[in-house]
C-alpha positions, -999 to 999 in steps of 0.1 A, spaced: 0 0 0 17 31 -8 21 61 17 -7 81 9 -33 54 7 -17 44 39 -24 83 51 -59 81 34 -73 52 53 -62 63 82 -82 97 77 -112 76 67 -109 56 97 -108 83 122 -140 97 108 -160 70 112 -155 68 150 -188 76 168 -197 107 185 -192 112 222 -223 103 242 -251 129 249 -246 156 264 -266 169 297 -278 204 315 -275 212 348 -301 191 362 -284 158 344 -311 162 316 -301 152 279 -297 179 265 -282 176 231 -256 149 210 -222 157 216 -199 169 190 -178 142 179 -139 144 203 -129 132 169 -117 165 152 -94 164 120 -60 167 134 -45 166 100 -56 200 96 -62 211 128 -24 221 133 -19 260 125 -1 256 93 -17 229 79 -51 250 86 -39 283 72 -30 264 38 -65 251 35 -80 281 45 -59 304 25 -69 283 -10 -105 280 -4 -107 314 -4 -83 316 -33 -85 301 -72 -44 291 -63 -9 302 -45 25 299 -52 49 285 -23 62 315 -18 29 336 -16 19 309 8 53 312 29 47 349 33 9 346 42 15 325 70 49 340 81 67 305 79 99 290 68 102 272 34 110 238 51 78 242 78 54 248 48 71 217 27 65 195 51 29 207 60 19 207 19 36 175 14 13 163 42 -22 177 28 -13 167 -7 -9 129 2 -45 131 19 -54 146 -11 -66 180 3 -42 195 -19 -29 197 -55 6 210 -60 17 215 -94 54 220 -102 65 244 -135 91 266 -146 85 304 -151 112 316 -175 142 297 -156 126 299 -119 110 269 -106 74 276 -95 53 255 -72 15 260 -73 -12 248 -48 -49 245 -53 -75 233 -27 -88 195 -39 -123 187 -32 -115 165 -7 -102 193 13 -129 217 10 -150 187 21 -123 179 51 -126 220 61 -161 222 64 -165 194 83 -138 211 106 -153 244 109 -190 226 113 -167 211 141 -159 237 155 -186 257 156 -203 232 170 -181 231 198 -186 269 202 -220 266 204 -223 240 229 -195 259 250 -222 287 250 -247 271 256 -232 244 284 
């Protein structure tokens, strides 16, 4: 099985745990389900999160425009791309402009699917912090 099935399967599998149990009020009451404790930690880590956000509100970014959005080093943000693009949240396409090599990202579907799940997560989360 090759790495990024491997990293795949895993993802798959961490998904299809079941939610925590119900949650209850003040007077032991349930009140609600629980949020599922089973958030995406593949992109749940700052970086890895600021790439996905930064192309799903984006067509595409260069590594470099990337680098300088999130205020990170060139080998920080390899090692975060090369970890969304063998989940296949992200597509990275490698080119030459003139003589300059130029690495381009775009957001897969799979990622936008994996981010809104997060955010629906973690708003989620917000709202029964609110609420509890």
């Amino acid at each position: 099985m090759s790495k990024s099935s491997t990293v795949r399967n895993e993802h798959v599998a961490r998904e299809r745990v079941a939610p925590v149990g119900a949650l209850k009020d003040h007077r032991g009451d349930h009140k609600r389900e629980a949020v599922s404790a089973d958030l995406d930690r593949l992109i749940h880590e700052r970086i890895r999160l600021g790439i996905v956000s930064a192309l799903a509100v984006n067509r595409s970014l260069t590594f470099n425009e990337l680098k300088a959005l999130l205020k990170t080093t060139d080998g920080n943000l390899s090692v975060h791309a090369r970890k969304l693009e063998e989940a296949d949240y992200i597509l990275c396409e490698k080119s030459f402009d003139g003589r300059l090599p130029k690495t381009e990202y775009r957001l897969a579907a799979a990622g936008r699917k994996a981010l809104e799940r997060y955010l629906n997560h973690m708003e989620a989360l917000i709202r029964a912090t609110r609420e509890g």
